[in-house]
TORLUMZA-534597 format. One line per 10 residues: number of its first residue (from 1); their letters; for each residue x, y, z of N, C-alpha, C, O. Coordinates in nm, 3 decimals. Atoms other than C-alpha are relative to their C-alpha. Layout:
NUM) A) X Y Z X Y Z X Y Z X Y Z ~ ...
END
This chain:
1) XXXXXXXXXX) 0.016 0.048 0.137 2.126 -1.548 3.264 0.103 0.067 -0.090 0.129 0.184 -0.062 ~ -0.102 -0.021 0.086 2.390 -1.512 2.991 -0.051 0.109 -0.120 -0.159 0.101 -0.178 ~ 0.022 -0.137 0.126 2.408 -1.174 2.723 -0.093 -0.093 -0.119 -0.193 -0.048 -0.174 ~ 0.038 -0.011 0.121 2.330 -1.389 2.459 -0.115 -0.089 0.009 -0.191 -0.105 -0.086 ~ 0.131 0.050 0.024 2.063 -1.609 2.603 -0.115 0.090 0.054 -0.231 0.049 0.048 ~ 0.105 -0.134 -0.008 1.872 -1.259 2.721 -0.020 0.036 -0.129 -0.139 0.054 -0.155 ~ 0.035 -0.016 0.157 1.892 -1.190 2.345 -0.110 -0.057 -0.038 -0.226 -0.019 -0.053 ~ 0.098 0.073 0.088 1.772 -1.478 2.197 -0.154 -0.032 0.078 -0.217 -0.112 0.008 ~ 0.080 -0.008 -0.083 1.482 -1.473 2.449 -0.091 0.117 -0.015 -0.211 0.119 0.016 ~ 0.072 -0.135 0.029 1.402 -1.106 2.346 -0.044 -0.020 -0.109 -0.154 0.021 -0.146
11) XXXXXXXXXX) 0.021 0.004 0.181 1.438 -1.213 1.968 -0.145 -0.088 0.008 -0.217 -0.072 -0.090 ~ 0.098 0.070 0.030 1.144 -1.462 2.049 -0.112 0.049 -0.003 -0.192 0.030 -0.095 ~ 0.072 -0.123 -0.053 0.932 -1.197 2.233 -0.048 0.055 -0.120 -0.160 0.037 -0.167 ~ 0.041 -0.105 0.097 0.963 -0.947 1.956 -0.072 -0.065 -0.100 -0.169 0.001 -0.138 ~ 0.044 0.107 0.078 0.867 -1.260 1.708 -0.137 -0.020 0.019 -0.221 -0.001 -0.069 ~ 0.120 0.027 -0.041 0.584 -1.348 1.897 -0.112 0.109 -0.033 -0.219 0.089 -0.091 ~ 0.086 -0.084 -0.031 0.436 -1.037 1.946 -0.023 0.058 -0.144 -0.120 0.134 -0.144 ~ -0.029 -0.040 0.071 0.510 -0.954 1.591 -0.090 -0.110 -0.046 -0.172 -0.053 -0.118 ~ 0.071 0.067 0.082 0.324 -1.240 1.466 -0.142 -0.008 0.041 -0.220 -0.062 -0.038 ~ 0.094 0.047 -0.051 0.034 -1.238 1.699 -0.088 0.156 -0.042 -0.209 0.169 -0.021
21) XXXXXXXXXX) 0.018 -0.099 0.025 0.022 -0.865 1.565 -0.081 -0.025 -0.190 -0.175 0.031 -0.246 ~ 0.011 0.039 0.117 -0.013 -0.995 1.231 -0.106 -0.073 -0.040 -0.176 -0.071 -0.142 ~ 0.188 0.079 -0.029 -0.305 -1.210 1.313 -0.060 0.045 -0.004 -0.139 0.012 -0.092 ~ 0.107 -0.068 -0.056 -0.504 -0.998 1.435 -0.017 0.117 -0.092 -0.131 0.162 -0.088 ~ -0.016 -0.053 0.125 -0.418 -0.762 1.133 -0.103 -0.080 -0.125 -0.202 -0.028 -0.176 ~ 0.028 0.116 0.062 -0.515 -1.045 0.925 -0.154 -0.036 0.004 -0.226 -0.029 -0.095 ~ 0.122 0.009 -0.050 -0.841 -1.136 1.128 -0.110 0.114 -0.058 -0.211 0.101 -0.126 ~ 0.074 -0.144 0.019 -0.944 -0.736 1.120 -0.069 0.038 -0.155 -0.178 0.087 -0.183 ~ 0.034 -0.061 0.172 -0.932 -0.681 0.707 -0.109 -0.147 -0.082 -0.200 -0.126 -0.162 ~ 0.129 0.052 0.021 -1.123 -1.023 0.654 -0.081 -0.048 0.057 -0.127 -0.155 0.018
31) XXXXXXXXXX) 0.094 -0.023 -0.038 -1.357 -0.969 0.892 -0.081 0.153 -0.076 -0.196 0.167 -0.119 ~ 0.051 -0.144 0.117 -1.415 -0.611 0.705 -0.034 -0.048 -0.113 -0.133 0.011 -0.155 ~ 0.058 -0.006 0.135 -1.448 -0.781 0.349 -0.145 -0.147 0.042 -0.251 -0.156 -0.021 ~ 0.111 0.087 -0.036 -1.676 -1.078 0.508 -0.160 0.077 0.024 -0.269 0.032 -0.008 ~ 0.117 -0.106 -0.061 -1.929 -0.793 0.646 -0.032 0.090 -0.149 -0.131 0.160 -0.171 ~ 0.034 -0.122 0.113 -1.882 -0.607 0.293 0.001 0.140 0.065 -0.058 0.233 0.012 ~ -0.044 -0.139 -0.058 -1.779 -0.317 0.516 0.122 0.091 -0.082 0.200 0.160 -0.016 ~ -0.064 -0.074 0.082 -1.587 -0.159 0.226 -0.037 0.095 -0.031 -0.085 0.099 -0.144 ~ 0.003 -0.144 0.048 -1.626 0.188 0.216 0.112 0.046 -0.080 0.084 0.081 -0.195 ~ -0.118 -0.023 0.152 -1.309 0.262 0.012 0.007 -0.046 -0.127 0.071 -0.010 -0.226
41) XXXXXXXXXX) -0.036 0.021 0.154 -1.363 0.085 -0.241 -0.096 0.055 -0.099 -0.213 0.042 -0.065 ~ 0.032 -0.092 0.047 -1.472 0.287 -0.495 -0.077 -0.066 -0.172 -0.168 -0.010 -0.234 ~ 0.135 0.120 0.084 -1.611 -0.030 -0.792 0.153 0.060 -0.132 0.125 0.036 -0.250 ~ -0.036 -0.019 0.178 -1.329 0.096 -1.085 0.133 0.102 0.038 0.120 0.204 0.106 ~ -0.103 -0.055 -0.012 -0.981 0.212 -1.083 -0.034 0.179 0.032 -0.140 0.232 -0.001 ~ -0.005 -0.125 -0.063 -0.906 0.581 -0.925 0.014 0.099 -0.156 0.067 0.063 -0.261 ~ -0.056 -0.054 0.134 -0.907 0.870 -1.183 0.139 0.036 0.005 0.201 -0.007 -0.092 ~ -0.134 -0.024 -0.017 -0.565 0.996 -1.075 0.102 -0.098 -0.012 0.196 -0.057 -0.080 ~ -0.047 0.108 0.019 -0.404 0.676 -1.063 -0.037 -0.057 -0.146 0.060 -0.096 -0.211 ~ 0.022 0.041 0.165 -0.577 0.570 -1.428 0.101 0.090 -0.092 0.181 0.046 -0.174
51) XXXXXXXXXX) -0.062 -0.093 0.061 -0.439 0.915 -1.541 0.122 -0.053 -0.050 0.146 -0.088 -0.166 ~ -0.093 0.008 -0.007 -0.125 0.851 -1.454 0.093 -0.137 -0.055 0.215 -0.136 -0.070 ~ -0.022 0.116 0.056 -0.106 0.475 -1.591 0.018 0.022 -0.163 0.099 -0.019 -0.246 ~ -0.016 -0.018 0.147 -0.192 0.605 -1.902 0.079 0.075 -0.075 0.066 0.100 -0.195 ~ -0.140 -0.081 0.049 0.109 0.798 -1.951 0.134 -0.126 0.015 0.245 -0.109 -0.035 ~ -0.113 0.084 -0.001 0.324 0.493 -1.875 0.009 -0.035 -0.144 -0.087 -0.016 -0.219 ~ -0.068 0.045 0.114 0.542 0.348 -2.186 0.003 -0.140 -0.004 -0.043 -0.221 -0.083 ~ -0.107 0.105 0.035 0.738 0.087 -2.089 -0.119 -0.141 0.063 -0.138 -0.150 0.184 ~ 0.096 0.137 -0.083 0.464 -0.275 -2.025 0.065 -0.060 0.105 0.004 -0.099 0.205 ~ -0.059 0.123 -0.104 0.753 -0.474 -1.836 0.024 0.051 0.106 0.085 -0.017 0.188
61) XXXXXXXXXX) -0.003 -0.076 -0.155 0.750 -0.242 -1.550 -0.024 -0.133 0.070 -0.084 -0.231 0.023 ~ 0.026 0.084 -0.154 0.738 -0.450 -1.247 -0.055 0.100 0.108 -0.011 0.196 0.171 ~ 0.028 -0.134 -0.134 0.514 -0.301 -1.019 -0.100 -0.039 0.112 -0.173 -0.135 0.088 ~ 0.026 0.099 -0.121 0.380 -0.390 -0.694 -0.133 0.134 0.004 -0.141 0.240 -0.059 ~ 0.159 -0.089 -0.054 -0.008 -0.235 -0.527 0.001 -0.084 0.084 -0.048 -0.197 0.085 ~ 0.039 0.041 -0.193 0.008 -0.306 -0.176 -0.122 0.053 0.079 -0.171 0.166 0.084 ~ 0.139 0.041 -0.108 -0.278 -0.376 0.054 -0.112 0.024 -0.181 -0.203 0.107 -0.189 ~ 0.031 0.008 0.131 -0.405 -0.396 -0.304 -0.196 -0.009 -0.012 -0.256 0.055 -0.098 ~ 0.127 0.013 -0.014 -0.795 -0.504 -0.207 -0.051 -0.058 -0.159 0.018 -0.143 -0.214 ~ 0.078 0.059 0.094 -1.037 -0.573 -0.522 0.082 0.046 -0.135 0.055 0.012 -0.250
71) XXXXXXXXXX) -0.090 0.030 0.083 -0.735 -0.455 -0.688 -0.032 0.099 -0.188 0.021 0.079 -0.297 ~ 0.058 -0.057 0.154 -0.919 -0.211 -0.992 0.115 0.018 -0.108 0.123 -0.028 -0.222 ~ -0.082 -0.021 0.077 -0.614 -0.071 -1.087 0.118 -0.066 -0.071 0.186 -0.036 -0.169 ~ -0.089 0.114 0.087 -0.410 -0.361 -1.151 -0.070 -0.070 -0.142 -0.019 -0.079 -0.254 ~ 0.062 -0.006 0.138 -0.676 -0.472 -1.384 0.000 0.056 -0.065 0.006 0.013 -0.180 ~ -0.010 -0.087 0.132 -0.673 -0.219 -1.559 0.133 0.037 -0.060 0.141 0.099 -0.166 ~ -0.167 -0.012 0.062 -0.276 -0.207 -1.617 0.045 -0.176 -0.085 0.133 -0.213 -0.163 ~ 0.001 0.135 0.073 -0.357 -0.588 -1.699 -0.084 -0.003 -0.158 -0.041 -0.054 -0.261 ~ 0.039 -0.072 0.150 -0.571 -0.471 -1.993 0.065 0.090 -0.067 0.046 0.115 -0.186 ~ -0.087 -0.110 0.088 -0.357 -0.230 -2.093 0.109 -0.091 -0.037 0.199 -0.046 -0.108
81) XXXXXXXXXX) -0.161 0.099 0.043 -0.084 -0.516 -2.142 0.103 0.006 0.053 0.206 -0.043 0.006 ~ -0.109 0.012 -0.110 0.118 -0.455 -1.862 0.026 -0.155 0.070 -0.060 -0.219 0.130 ~ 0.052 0.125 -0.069 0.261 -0.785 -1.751 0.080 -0.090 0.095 0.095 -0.211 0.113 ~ -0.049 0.092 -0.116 0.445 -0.828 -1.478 -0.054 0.132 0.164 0.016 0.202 0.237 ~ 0.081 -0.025 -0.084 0.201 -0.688 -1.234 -0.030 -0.053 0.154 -0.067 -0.170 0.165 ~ -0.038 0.142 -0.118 0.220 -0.814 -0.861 -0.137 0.093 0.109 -0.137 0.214 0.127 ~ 0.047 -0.053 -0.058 -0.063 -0.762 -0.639 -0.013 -0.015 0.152 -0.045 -0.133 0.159 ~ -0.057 0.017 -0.144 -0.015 -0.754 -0.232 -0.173 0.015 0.113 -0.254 0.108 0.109 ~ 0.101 -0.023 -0.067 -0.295 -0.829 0.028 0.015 -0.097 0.123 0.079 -0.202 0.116 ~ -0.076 0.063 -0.139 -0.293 -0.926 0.448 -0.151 -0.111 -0.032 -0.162 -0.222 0.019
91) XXXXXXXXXX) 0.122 0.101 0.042 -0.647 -1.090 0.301 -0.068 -0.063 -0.098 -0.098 -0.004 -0.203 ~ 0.052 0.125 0.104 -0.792 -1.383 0.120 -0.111 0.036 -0.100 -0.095 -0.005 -0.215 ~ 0.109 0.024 0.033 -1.126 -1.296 0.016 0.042 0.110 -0.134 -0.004 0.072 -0.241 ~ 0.020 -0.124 0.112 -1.045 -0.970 -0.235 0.070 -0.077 -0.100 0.017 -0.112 -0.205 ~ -0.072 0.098 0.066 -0.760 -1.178 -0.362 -0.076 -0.095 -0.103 -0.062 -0.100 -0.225 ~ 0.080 0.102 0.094 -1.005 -1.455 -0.472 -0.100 0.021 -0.104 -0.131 -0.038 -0.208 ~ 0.137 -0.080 0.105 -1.293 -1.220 -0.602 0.080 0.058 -0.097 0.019 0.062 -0.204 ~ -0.080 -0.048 0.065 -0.956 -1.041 -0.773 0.001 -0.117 -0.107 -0.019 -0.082 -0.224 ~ -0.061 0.117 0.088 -0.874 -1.410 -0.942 -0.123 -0.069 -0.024 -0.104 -0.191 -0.029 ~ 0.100 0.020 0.079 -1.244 -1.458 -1.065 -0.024 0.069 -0.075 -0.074 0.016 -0.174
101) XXXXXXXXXX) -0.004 -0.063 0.100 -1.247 -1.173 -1.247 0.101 0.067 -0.058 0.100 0.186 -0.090 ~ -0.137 0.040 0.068 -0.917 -1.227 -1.388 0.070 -0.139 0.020 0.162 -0.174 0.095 ~ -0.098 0.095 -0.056 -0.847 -1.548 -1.435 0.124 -0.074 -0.047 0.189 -0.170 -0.008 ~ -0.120 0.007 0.098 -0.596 -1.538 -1.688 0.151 0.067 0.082 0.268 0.041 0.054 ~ -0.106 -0.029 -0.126 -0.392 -1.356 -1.380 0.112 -0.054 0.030 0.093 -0.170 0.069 ~ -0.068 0.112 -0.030 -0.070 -1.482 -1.319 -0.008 -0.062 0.148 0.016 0.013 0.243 ~ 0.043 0.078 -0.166 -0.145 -1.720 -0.988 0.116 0.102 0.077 0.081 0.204 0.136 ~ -0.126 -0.055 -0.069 0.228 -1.601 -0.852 0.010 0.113 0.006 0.097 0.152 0.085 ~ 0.040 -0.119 -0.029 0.124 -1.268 -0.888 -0.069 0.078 0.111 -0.047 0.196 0.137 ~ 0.088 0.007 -0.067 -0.109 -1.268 -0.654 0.018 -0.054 0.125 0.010 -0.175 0.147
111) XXXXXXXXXX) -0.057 0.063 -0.080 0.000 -1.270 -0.332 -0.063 0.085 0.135 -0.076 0.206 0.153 ~ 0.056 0.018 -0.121 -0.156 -1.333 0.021 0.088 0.090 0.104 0.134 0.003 0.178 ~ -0.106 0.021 -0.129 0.075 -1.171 0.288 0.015 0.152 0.079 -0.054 0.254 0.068 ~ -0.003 -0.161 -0.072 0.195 -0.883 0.512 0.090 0.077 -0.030 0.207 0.040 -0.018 ~ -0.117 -0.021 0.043 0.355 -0.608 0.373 0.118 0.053 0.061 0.185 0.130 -0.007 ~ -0.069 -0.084 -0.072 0.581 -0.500 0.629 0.118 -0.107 -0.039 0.240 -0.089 -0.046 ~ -0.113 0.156 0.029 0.729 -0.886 0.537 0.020 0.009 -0.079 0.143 -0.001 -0.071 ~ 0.021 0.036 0.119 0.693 -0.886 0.168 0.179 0.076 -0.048 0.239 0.181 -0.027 ~ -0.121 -0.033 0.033 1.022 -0.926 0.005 -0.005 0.038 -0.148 -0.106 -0.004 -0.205 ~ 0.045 -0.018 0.145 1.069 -0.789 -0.375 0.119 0.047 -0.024 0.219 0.032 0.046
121) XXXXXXXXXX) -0.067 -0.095 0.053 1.236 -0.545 -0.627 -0.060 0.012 -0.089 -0.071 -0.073 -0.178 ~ 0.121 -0.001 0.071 0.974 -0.361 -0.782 0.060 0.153 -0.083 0.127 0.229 -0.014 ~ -0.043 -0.091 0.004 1.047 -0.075 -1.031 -0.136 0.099 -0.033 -0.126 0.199 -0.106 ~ 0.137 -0.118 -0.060 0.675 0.111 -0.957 -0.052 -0.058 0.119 -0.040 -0.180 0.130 ~ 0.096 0.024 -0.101 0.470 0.097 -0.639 -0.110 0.105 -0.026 -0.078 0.215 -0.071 ~ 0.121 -0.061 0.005 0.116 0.234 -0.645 -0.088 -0.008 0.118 -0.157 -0.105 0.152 ~ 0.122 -0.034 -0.122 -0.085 0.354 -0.356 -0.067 0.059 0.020 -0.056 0.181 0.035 ~ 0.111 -0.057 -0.019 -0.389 0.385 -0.306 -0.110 -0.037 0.111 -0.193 -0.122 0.079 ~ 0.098 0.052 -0.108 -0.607 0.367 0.069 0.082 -0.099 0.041 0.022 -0.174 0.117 ~ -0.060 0.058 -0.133 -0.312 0.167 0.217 0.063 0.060 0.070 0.067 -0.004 0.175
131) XXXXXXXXXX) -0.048 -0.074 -0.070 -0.131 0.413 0.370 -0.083 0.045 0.129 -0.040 0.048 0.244 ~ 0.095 -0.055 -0.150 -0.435 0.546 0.607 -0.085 -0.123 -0.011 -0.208 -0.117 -0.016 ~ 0.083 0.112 -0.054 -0.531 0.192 0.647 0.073 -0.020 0.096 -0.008 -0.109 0.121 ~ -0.067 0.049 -0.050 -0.295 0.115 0.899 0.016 0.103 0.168 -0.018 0.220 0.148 ~ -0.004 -0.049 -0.079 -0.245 0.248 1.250 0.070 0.112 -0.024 0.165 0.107 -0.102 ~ -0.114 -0.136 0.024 -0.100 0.622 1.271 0.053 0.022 0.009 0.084 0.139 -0.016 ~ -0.104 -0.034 -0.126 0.159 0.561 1.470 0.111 -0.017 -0.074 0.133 -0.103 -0.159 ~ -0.120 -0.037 0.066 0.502 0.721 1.389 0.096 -0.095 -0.038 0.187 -0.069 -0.117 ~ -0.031 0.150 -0.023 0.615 0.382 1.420 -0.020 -0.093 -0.129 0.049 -0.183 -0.176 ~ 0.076 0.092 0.139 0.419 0.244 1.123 0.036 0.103 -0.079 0.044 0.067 -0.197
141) XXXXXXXXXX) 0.034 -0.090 0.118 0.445 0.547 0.943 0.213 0.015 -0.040 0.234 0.017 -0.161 ~ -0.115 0.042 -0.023 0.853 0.525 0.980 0.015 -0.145 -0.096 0.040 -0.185 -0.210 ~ 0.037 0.170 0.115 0.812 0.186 0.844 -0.012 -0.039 -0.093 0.057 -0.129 -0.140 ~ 0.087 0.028 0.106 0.592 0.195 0.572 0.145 0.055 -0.068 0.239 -0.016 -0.105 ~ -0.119 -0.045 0.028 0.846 0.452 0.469 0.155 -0.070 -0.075 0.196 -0.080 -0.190 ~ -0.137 0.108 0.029 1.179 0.247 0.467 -0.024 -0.116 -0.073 0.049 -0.171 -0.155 ~ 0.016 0.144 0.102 1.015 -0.046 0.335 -0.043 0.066 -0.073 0.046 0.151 -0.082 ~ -0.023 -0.064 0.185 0.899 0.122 -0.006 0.082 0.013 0.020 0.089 -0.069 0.112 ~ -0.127 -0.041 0.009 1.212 0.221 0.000 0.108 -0.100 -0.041 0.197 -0.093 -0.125 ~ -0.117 0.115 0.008 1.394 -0.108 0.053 -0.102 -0.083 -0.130 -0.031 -0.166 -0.187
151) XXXXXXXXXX) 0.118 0.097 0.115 1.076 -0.286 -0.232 0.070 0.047 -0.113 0.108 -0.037 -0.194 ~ -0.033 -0.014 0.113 1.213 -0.057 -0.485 0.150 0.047 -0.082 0.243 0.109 -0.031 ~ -0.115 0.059 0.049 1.471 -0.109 -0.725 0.067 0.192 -0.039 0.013 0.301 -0.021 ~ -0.072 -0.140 -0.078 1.736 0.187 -0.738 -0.091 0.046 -0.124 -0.159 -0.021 -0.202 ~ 0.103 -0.058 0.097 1.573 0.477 -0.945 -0.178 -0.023 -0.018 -0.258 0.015 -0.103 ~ 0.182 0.065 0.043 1.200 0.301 -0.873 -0.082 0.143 0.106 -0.030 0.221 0.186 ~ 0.110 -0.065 -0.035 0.912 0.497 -0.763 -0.111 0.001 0.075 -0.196 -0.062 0.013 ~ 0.111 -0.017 -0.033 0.654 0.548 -0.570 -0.111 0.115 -0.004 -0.110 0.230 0.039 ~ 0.092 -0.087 0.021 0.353 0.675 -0.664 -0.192 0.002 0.013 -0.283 -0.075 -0.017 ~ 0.162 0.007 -0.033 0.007 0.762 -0.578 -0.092 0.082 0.112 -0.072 0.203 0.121
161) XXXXXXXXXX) 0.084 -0.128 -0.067 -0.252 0.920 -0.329 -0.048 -0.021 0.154 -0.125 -0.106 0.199 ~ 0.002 -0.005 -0.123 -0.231 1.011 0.017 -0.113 0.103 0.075 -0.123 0.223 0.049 ~ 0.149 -0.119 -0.017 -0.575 1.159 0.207 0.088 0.084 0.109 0.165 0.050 0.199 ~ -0.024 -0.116 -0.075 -0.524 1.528 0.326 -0.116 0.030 0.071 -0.201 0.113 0.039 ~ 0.082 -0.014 -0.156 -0.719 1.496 0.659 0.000 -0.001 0.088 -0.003 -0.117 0.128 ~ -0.027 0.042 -0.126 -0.689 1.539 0.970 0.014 -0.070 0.097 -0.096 -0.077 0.153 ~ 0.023 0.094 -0.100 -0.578 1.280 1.255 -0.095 0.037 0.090 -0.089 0.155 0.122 ~ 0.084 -0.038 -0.098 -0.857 1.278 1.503 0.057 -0.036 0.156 0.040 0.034 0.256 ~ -0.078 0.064 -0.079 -0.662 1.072 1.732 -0.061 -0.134 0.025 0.008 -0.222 0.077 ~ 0.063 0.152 0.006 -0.907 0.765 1.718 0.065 -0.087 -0.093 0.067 -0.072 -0.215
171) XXXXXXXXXX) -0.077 0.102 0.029 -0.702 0.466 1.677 -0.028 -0.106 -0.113 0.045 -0.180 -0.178 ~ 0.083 0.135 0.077 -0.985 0.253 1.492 -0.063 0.007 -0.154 -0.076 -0.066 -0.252 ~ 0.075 -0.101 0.128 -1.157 0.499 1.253 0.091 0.024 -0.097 0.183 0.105 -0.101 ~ -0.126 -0.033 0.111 -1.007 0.416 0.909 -0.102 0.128 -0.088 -0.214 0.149 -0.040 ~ -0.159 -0.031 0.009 -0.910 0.647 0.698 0.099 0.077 0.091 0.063 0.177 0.153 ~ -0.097 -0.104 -0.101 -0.603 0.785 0.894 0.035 0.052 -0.078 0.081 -0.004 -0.177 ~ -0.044 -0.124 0.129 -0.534 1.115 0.702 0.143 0.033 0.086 0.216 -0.053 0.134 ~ -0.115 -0.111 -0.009 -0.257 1.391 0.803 0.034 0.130 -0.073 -0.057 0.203 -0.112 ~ 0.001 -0.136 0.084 -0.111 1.685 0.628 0.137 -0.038 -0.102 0.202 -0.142 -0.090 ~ -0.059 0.008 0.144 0.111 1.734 0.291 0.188 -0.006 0.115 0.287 -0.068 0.075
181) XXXXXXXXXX) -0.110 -0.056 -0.035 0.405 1.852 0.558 0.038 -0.142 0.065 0.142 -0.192 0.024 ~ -0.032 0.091 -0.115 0.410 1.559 0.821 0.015 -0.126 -0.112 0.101 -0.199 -0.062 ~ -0.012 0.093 0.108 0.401 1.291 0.499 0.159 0.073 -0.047 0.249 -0.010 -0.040 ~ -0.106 -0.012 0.064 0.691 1.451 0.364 0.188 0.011 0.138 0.309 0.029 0.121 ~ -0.121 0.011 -0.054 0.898 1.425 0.688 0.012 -0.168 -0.001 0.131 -0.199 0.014 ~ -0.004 0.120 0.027 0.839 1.036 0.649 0.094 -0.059 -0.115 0.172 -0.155 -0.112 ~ -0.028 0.000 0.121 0.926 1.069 0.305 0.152 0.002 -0.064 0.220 -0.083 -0.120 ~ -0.109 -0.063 0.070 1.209 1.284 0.212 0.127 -0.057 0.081 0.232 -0.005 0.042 ~ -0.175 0.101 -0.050 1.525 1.045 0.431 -0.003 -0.126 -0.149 0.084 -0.207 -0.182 ~ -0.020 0.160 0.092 1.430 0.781 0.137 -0.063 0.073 -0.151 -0.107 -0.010 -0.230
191) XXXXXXXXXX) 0.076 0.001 0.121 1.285 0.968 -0.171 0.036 0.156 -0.034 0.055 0.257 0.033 ~ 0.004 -0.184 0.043 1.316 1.278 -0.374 -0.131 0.033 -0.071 -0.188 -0.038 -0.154 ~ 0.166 -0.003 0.022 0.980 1.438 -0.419 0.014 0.056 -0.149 0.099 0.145 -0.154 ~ 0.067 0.005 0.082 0.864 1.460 -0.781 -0.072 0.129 -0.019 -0.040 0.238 -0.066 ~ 0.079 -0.109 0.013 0.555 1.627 -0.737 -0.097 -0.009 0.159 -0.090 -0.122 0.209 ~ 0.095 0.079 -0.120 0.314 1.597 -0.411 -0.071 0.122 0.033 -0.025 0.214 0.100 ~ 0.075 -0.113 -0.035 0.015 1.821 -0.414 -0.114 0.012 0.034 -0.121 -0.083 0.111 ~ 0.158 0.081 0.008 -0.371 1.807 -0.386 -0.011 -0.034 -0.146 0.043 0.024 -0.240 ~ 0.025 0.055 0.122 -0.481 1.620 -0.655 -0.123 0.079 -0.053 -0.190 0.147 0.025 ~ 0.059 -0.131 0.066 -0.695 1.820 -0.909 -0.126 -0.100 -0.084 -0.221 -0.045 -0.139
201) XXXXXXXXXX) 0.084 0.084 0.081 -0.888 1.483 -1.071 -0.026 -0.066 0.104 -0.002 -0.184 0.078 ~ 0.054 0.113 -0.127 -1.000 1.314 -0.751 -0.158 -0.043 -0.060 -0.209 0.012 -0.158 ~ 0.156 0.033 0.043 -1.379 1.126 -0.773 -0.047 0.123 0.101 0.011 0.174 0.196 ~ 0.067 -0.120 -0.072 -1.609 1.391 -0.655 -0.017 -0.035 0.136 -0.018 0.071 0.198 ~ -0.022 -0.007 -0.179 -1.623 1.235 -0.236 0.119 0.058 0.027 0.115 0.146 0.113 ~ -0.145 -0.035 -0.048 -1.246 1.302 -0.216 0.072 0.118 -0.047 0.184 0.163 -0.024 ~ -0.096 -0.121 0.036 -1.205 1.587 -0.392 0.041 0.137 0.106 -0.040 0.185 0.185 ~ -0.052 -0.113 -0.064 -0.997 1.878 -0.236 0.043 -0.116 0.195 0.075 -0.085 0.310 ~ -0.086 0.102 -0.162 -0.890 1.561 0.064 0.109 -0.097 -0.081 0.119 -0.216 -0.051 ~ -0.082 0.108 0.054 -0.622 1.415 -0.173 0.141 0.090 -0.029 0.165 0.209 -0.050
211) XXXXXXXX) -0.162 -0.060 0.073 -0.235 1.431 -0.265 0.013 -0.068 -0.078 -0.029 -0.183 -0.061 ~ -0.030 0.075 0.087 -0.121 1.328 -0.567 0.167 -0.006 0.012 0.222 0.101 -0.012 ~ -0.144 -0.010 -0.028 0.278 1.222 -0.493 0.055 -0.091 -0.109 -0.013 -0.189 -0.143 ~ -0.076 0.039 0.067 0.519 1.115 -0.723 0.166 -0.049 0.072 0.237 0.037 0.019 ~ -0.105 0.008 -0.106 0.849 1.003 -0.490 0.095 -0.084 -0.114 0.046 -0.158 -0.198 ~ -0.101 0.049 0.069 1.167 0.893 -0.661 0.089 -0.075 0.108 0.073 -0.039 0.225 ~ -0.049 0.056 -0.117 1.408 0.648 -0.467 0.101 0.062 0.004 0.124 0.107 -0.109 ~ -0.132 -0.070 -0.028 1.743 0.817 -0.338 0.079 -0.094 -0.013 0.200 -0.075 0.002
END
């Protein structure tokens, strides 16, 4: 068989497996909100994340909240008059309960998809419980990495809260934590750190298991 039709043969492979990965991604998070198996969500934007909104200035930020769920804190940057707000999810159902109680929302805002795909240029990202939603593997965590990285626009930011907990090594059991050190070797090839410490305003379950990071883009 010929170099370049072993290629395009691999390129389909990786495609495949890449989309059938994505399914089943897909399947997993709304089968979790169908069951109401939401333990993370917490009913009302994060205090650390509110904090930190409420020091913003500028409304026309563009700013993206990936794996975004019921979405608190975008509402609440949507009341504050922030308004180009974009919210990111691999599932339907939070999305829709998101765009009943907002339905003044912009539709195009609001977007269905996976973010490893999601194309943009965002000049904030906010995270919160997607990071240790996702498998642990150096692989994903590599990933996640470079893409913020490539989402935001030069000088953009990422910011928000990463749980300080230990991997157990169980593959299934969300949240996947880690430590302040092993996040910052992910980190620091694409970002200059800010601030990244335990967070000092967590809700009382998470307190003394949180980082509060501030990441600048390089």
């Amino acid at each position: 068989m010929a170099l370049k039709q072993v290629s395009l043969k691999l390129k389909s492979i990786l495609f495949m497996l890449a989309s059938n990965h994505s399914k089943t991604t897909k399947a997993y998070w709304e089968q979790r909100y169908a069951a109401a198996n939401t333990g993370w969500d917490i009913g009302n934007p994060s205090t650390p994340l509110k904090t930190y909104i409420d020091q913003l200035e500028y409304k026309n930020l563009k700013i993206l909240i990936p794996g975004a769920g019921n979405a608190y804190e975008a509402e609440y940057l949507f009341f504050k008059g922030f308004t180009n707000v974009h919210v990111l999810d691999i599932a339907k159902a939070p999305l829709e309960a998101f765009k009943k109680r907002l339905p003044n929302f912009p539709t195009a805002h609001s977007i269905q998809g996976n973010f490893f795909k999601h194309e943009g240029a965002y000049d904030l990202i906010l995270e919160q419980t997607f990071f240790c939603a996702f498998p642990p593997t150096e692989a994903n965590r590599k990933q996640y990495a470079s893409h913020m990285h490539k989402l935001l626009k030069p000088n953009g930011k990422l910011v928000g809260l990463w749980f300080d907990i230990p991997l157990t090594g169980d593959m299934e059991k969300r949240p996947f934590g880690g430590t302040s050190k092993e996040y910052l070797n992910y980190f620091k090839p694409y970002f200059s750190v800010k601030t990244f410490e335990k967070c000092y305003n967590s809700i009382p379950p998470r307190l003394g298991h949180e980082l509060f990071g501030i990441f600048k883009k390089r």
